[in-house]
DRENPA-3360 file (N, C-alpha, C; in nm, 2 decimals, always signed):
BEGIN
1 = XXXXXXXX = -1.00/-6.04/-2.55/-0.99/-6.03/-2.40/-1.11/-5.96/-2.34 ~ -1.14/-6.03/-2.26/-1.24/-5.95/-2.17/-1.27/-5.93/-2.00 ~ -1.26/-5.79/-1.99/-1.19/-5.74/-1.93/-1.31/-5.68/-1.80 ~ -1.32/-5.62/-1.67/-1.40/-5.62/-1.60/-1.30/-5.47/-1.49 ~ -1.36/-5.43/-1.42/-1.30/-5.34/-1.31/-1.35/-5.34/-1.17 ~ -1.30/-5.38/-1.08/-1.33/-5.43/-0.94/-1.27/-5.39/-0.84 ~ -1.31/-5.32/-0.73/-1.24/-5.40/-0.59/-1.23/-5.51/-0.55 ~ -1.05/-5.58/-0.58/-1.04/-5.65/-0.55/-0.97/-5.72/-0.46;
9 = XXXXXXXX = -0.94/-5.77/-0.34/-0.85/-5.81/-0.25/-0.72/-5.87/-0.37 ~ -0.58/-5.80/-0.31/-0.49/-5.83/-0.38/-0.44/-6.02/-0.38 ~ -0.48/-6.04/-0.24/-0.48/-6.18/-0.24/-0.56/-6.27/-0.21 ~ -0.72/-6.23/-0.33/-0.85/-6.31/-0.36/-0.76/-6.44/-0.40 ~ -0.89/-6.52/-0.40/-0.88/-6.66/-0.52/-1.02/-6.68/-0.59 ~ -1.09/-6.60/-0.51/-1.24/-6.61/-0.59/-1.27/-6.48/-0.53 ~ -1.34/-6.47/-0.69/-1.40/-6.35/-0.69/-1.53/-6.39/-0.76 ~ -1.67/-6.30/-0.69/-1.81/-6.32/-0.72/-1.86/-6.17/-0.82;
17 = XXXXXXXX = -1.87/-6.19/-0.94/-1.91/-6.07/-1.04/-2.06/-6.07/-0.99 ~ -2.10/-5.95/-0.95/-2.24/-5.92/-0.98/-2.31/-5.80/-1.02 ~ -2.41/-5.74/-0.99/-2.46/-5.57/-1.03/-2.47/-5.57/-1.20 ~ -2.41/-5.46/-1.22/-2.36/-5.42/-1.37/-2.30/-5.52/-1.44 ~ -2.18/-5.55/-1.35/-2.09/-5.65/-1.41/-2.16/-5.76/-1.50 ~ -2.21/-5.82/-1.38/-2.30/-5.93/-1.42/-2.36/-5.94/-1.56 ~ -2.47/-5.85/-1.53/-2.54/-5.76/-1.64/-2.45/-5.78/-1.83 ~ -2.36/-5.76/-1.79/-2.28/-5.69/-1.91/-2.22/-5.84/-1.95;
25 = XXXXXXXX = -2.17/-5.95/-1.85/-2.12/-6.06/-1.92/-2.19/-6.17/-1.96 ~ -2.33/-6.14/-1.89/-2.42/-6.18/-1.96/-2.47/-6.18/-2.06 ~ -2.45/-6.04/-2.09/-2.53/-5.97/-2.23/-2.42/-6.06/-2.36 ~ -2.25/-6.10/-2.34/-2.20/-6.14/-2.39/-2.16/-6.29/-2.41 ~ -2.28/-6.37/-2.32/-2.29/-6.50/-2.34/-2.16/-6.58/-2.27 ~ -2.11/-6.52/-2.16/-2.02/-6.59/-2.12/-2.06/-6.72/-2.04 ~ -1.93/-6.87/-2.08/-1.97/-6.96/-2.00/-1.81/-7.01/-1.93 ~ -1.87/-7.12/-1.90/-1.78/-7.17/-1.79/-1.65/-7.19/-1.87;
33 = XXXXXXXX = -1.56/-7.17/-1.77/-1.37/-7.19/-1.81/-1.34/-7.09/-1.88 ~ -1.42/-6.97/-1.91/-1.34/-6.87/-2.03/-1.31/-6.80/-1.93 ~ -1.21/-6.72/-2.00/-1.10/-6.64/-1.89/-1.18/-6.45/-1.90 ~ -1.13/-6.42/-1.74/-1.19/-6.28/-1.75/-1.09/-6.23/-1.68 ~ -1.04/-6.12/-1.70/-0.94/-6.05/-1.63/-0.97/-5.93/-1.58 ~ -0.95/-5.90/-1.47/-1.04/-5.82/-1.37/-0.91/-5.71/-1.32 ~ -0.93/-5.57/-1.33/-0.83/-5.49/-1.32/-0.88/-5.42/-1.20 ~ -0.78/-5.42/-1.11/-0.77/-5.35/-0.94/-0.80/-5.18/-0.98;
41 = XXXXXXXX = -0.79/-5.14/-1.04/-0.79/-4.99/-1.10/-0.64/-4.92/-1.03 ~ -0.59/-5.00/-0.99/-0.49/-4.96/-0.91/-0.34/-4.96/-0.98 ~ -0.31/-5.13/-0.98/-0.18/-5.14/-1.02/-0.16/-5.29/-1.05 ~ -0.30/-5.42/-1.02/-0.24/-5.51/-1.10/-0.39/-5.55/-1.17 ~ -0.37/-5.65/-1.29/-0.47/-5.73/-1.32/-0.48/-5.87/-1.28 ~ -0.58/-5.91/-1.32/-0.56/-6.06/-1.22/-0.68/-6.15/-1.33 ~ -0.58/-6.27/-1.39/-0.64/-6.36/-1.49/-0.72/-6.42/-1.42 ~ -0.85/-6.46/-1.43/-0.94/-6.57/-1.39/-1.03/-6.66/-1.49;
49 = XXXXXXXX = -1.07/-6.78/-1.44/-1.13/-6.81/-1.53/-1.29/-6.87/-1.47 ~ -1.38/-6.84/-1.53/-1.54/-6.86/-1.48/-1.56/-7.00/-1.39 ~ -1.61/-7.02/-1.29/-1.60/-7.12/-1.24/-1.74/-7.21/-1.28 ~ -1.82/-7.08/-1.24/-2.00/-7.08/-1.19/-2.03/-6.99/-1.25 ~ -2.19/-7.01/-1.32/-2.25/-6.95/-1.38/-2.38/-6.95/-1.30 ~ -2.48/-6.89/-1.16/-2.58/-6.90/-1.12/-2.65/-6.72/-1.13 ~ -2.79/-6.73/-1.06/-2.91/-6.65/-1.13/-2.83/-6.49/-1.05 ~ -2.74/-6.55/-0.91/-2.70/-6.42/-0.86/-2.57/-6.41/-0.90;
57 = XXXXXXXX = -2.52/-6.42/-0.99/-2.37/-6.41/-1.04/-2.29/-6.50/-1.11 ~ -2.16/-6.48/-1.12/-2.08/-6.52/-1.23/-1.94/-6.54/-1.10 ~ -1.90/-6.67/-1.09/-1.83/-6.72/-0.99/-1.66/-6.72/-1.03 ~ -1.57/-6.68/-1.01/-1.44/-6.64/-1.08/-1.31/-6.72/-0.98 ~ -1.23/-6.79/-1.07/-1.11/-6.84/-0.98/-0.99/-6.77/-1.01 ~ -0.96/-6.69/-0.95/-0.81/-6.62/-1.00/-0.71/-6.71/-1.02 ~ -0.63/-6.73/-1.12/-0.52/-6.78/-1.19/-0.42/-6.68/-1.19 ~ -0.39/-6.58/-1.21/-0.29/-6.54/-1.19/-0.25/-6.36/-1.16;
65 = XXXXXXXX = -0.19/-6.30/-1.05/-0.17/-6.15/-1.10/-0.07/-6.12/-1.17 ~ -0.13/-5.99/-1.24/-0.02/-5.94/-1.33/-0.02/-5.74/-1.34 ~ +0.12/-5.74/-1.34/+0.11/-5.61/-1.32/+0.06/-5.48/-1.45 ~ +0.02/-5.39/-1.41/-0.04/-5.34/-1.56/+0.06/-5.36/-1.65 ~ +0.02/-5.37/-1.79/+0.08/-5.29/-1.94/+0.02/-5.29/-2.02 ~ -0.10/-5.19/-1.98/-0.18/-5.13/-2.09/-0.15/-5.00/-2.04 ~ -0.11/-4.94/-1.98/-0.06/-4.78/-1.88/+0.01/-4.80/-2.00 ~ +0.03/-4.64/-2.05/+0.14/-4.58/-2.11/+0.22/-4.53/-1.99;
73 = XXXXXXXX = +0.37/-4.48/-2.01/+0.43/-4.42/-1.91/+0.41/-4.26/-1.87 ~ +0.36/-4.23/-1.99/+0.31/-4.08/-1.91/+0.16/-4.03/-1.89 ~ +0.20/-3.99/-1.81/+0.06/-3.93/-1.74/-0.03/-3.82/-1.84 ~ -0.10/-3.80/-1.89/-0.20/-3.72/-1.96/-0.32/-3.68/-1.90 ~ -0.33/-3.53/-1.89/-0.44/-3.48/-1.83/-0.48/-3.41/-1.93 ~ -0.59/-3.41/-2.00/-0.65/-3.33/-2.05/-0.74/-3.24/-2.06 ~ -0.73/-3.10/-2.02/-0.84/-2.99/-1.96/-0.92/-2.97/-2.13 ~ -1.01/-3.02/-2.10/-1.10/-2.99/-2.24/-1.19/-2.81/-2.24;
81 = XXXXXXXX = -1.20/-2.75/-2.31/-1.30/-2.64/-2.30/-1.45/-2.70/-2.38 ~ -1.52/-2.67/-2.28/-1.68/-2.74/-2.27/-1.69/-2.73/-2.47 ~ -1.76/-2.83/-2.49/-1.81/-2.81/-2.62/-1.93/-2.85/-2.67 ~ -2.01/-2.77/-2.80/-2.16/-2.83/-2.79/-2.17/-3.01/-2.86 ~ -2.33/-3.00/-2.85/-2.34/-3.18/-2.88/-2.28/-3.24/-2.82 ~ -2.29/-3.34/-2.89/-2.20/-3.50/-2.84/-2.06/-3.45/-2.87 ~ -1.99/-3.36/-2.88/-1.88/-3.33/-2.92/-1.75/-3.40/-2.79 ~ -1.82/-3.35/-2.68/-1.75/-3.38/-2.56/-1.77/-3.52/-2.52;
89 = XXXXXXXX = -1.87/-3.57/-2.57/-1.87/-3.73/-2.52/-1.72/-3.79/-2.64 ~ -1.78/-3.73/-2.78/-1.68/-3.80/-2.83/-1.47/-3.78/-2.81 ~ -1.51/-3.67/-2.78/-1.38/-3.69/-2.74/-1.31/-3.77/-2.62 ~ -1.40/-3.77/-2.51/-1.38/-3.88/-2.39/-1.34/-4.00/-2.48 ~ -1.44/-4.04/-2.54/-1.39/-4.17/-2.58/-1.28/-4.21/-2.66 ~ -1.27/-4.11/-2.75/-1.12/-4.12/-2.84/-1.00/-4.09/-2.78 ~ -0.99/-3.98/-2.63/-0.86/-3.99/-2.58/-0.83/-4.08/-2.49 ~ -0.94/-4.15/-2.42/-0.92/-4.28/-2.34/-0.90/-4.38/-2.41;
97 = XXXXXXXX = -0.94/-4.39/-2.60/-0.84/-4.51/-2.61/-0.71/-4.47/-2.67 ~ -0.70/-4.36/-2.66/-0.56/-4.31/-2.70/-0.44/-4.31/-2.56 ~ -0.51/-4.33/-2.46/-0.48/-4.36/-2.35/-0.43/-4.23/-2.21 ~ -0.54/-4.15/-2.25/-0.56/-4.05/-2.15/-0.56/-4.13/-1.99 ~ -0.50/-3.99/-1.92/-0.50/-4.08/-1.74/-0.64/-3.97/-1.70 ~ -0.68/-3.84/-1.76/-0.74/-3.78/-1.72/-0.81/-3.68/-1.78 ~ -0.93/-3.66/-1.76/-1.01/-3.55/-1.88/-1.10/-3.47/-1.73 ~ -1.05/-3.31/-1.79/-1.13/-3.19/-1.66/-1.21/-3.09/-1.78;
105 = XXXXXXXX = -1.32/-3.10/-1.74/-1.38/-2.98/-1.85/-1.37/-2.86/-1.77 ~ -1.36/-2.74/-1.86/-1.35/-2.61/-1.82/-1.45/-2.51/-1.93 ~ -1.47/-2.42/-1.86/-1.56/-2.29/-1.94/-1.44/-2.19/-1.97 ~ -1.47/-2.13/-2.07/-1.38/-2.05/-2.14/-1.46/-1.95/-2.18 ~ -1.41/-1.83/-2.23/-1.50/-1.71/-2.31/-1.56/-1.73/-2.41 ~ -1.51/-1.85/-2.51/-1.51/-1.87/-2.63/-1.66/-1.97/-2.68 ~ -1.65/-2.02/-2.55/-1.75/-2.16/-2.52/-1.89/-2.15/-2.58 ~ -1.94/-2.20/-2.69/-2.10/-2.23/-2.73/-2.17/-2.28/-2.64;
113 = XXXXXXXX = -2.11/-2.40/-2.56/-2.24/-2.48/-2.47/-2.13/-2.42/-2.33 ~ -2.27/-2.42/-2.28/-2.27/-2.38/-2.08/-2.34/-2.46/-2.00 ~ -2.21/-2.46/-1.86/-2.25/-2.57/-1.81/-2.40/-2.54/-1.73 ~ -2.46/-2.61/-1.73/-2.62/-2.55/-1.66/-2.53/-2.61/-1.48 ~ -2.51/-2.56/-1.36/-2.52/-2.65/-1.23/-2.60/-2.75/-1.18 ~ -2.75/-2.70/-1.22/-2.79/-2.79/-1.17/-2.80/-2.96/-1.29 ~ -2.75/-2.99/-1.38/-2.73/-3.07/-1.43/-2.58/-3.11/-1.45 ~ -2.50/-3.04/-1.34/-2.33/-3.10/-1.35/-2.37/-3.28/-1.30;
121 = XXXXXXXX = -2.39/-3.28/-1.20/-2.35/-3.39/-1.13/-2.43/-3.54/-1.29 ~ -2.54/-3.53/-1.28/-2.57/-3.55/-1.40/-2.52/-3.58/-1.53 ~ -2.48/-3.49/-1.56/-2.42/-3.47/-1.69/-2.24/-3.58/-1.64 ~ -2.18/-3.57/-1.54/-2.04/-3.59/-1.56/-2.03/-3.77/-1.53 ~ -2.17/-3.84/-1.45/-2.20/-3.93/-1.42/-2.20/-4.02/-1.56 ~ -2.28/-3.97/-1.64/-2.28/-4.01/-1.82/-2.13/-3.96/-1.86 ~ -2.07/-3.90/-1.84/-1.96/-3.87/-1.87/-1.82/-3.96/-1.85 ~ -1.84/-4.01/-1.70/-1.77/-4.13/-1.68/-1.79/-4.28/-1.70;
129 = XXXXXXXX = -1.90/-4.31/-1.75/-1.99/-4.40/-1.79/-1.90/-4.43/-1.96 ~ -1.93/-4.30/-2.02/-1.82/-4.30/-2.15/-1.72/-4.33/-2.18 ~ -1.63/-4.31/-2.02/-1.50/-4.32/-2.02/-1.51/-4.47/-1.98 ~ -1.56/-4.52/-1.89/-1.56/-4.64/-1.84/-1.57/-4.74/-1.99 ~ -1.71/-4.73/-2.08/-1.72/-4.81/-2.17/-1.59/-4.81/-2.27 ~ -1.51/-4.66/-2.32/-1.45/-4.68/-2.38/-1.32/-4.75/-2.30 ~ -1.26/-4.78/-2.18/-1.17/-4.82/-2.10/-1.18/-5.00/-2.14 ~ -1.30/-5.03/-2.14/-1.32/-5.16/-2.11/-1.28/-5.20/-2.30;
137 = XXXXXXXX = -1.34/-5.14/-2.36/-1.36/-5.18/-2.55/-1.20/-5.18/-2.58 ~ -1.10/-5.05/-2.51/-0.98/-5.06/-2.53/-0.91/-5.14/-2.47 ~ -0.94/-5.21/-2.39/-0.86/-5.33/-2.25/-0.76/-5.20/-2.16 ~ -0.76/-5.06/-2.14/-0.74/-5.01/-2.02/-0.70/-5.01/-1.89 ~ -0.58/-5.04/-1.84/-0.62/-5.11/-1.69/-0.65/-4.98/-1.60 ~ -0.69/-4.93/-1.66/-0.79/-4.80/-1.51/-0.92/-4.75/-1.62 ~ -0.99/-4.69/-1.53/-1.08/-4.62/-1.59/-1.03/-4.48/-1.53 ~ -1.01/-4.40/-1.67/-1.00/-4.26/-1.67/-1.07/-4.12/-1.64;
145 = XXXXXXXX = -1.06/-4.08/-1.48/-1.19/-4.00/-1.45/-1.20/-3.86/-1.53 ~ -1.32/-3.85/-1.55/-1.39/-3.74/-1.61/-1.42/-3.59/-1.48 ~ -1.39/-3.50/-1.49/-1.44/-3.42/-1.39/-1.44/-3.28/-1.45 ~ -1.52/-3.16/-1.37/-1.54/-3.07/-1.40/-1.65/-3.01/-1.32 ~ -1.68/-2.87/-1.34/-1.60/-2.79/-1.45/-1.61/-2.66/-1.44 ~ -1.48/-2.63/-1.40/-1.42/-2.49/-1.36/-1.42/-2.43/-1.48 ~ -1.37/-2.28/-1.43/-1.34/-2.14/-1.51/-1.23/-2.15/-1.54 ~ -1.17/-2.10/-1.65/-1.04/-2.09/-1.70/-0.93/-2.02/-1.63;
153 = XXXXXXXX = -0.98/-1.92/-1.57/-0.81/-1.90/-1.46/-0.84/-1.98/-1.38 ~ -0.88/-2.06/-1.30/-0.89/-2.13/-1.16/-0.81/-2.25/-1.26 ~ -0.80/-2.29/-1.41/-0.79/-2.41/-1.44/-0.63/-2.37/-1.46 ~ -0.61/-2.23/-1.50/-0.44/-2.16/-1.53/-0.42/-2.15/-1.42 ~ -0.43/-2.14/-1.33/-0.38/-2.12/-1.16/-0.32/-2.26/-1.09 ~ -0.46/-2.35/-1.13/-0.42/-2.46/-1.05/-0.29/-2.57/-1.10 ~ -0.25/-2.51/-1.24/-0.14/-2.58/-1.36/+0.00/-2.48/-1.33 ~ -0.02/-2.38/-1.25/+0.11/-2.29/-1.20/+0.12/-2.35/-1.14;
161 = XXXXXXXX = +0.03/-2.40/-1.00/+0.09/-2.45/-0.90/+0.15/-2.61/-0.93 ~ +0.14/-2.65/-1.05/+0.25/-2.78/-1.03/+0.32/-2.81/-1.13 ~ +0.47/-2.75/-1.10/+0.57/-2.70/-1.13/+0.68/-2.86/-1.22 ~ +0.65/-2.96/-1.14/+0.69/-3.07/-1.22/+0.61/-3.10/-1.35 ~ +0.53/-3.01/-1.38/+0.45/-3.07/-1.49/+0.43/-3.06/-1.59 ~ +0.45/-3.09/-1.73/+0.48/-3.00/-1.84/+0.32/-2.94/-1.90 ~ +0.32/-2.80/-1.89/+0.15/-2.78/-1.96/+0.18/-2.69/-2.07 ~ +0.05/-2.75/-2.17/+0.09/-2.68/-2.31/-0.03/-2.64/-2.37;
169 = XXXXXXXX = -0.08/-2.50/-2.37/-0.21/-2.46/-2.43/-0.21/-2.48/-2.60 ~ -0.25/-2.55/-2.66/-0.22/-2.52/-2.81/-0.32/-2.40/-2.87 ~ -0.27/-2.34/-2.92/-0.34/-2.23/-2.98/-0.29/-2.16/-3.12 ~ -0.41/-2.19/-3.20/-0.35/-2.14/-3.35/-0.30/-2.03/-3.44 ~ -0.27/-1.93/-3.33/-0.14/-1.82/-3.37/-0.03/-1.84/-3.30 ~ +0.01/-1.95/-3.23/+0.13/-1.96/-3.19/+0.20/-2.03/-3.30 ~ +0.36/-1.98/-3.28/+0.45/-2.01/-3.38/+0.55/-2.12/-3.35 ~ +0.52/-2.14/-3.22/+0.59/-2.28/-3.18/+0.53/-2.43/-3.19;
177 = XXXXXXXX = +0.56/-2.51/-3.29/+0.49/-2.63/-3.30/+0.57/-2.71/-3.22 ~ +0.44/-2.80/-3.17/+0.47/-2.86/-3.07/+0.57/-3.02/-3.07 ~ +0.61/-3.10/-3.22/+0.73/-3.13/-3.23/+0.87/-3.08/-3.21 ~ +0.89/-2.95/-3.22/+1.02/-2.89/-3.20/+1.03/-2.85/-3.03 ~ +0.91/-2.82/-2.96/+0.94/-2.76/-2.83/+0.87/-2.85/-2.70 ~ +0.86/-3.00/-2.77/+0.80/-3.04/-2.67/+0.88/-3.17/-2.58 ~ +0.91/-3.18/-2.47/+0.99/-3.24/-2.35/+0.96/-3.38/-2.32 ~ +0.99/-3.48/-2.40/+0.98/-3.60/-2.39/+1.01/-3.66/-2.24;
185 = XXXXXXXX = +1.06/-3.61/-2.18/+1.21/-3.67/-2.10/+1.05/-3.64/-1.91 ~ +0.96/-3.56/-1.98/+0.88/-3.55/-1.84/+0.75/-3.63/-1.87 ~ +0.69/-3.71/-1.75/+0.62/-3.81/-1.77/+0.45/-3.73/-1.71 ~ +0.43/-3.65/-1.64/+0.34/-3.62/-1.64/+0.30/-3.42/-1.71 ~ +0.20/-3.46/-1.80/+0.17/-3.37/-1.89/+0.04/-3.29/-1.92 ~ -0.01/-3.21/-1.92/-0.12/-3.11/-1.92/-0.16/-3.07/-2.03 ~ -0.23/-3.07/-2.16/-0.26/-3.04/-2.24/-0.41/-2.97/-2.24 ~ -0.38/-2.82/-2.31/-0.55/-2.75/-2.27/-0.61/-2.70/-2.44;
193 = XXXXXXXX = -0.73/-2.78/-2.46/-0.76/-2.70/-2.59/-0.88/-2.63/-2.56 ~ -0.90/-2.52/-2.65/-0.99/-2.46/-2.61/-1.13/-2.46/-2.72 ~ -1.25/-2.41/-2.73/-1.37/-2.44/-2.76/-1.36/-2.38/-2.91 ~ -1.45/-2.39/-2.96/-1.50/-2.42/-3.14/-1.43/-2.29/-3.16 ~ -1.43/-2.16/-3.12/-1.38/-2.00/-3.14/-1.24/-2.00/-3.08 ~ -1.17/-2.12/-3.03/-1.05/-2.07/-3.00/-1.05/-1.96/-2.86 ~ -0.94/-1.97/-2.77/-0.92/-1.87/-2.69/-0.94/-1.72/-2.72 ~ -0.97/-1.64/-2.63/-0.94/-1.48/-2.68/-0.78/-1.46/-2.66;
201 = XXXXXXXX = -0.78/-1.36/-2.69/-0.59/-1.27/-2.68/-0.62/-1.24/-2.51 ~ -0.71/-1.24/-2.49/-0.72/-1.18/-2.32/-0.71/-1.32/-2.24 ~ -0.75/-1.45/-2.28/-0.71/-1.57/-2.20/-0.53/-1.63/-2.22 ~ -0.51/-1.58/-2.32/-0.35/-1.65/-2.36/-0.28/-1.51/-2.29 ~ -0.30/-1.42/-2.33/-0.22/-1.31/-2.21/-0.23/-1.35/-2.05 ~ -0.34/-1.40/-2.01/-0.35/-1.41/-1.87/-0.24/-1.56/-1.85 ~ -0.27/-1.63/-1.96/-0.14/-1.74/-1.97/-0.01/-1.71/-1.93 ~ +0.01/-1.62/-2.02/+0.14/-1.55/-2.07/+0.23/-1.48/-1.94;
209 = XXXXXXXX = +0.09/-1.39/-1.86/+0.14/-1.32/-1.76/+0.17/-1.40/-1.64 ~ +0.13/-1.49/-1.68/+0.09/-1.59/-1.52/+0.19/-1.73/-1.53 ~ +0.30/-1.71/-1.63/+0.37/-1.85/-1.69/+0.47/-1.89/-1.64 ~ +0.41/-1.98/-1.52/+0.54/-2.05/-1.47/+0.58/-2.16/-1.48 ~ +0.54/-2.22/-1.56/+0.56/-2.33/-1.65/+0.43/-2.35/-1.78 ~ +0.37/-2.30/-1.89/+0.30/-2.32/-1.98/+0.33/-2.28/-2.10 ~ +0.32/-2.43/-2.16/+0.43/-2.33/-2.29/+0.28/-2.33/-2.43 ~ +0.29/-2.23/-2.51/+0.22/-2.23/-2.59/+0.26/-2.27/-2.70;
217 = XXXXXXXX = +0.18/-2.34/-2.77/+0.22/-2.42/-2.89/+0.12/-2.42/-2.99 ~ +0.14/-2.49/-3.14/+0.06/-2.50/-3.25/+0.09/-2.63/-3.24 ~ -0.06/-2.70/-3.35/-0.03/-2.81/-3.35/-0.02/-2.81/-3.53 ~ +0.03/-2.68/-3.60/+0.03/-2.73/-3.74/-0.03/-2.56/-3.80 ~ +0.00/-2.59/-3.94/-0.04/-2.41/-4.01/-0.18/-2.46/-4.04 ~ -0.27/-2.56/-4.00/-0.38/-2.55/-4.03/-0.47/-2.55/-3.93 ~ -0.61/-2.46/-3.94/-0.69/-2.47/-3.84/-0.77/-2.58/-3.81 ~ -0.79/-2.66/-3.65/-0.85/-2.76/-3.65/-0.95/-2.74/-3.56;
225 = XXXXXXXX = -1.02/-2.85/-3.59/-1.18/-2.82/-3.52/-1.10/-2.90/-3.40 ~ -1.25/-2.83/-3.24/-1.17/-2.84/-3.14/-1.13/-2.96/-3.08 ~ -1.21/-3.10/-3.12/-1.24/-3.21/-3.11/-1.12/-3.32/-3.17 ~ -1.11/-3.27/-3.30/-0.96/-3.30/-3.39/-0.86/-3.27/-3.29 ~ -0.81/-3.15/-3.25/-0.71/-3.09/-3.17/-0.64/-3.17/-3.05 ~ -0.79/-3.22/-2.99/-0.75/-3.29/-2.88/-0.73/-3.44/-2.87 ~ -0.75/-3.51/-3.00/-0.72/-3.61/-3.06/-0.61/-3.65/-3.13 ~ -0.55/-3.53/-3.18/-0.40/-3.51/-3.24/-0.31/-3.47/-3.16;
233 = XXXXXXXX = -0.36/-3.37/-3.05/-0.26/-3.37/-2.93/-0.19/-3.48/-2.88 ~ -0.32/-3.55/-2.81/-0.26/-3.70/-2.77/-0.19/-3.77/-2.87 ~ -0.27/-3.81/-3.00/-0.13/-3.90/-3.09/+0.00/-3.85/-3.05 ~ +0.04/-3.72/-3.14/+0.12/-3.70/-3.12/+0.24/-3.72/-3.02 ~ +0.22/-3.68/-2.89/+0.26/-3.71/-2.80/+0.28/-3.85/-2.76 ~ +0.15/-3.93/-2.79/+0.17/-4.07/-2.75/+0.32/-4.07/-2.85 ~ +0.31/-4.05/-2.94/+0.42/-4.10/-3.01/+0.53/-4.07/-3.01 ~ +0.57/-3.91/-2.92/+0.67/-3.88/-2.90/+0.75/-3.94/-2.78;
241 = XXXX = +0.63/-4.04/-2.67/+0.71/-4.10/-2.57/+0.70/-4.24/-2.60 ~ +0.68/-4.27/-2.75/+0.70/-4.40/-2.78/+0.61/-4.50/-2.76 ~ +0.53/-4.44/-2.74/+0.39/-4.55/-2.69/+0.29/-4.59/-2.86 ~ +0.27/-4.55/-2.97/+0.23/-4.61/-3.05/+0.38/-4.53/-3.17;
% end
């Protein structure tokens, strides 16, 4: 399947790929009559198949809308704590095809790499570009935004204030694993790991003190690197609301 992301009028019949798009179905040798399916980022996809192939674009006749089912039903946000290398790219891409709705980076005490400001906007631009590629390779029907990147209480503050929402810092002196204490039954979800050194006792206290909904959890008696963590979070969970 191959797949594309657009503004698109919900009741097109043609649609004209160009820019990037173009660019990219190109690179894949597409010709006339193969089917492309082009996702609203919103709430449907919509079958088409190539009509025209000319120097300014790639000509599309919609055949059919359909409503997503590549969404899992819960919502996943995952507040990453900044990490060095490609660490943080790679994780983008493995919880978007695990089927993350949302990745926020945050600075923590513990943190090796720092965000420089003048290279945010920069740096998160490549950052959604990651997310985008992996969205499309997984068939996706959203692209999963990337943003950041706050300080760690502004990121515990802003997760008090939304009280429908289950959030779970995992941290590996906690005694509660997160199969026994974790809430199937709520569909949008917050998961926070934190960088290569783990939280201090002074960020899980400010948790602790400030807990109006965050529950702290382990993901296991073994220590995991931070990138693992945030990869096994999501399985897990994917699997506790039945999605793989």
């Amino acid at each position: 399947m191959i797949k594309i992301f657009a503004d698109i009028e919900e009741n097109a019949e043609i649609y004209t790929v160009a820019g990037e798009d173009f660019l990219h179905l190109k690179v894949l040798r597409i010709n006339v009559n193969e089917e492309i399916f082009i996702s609203d980022k919103k709430e449907f996809v919509y079958r088409s198949v190539v009509e025209n192939i000319n120097n300014d674009g790639i000509i599309l006749r919609i055949m059919e809308k359909i409503i997503f089912k590549n969404e899992p039903r819960c919502k996943i946000t995952l507040y990453q704590s900044l990490l060095k290398g490609d660490k943080n790219e790679f994780v983008i891409q493995k919880c978007v095809e695990l089927g993350i709705n949302r990745i926020v980076f945050f600075q923590s005490e513990h943190c090796v790499a720092v965000n420089k400001k003048e290279k945010t906007e920069q740096k998160l631009e490549r950052y959604n570009k990651i997310a985008k590629s992996a969205a499309i390779q997984s068939t996706r029907d959203i692209i999963p935004a990337v943003s950041g990147f706050c300080d760690y209480k502004t990121m515990i503050n802003s997760l008090i204030a939304q009280p429908n929402t289950q959030n779970i810092i995992f941290h590996e002196k906690s005694e509660l694993k997160l199969s026994a204490h974790y809430n199937a039954t709520t569909s949008d979800i917050s998961i926070i790991i934190g960088p290569e050194g783990g939280f201090s006792d002074k960020e899980i206290d400010f948790a602790q003190k400030n807990n109006g909904n965050i529950k702290i959890l382990s993901l296991g008696n073994r220590i995991l690197r931070a990138e693992t963590a945030s990869i096994t979070a999501m399985s897990v969970i994917m699997s506790l609301h039945g999605e793989i």
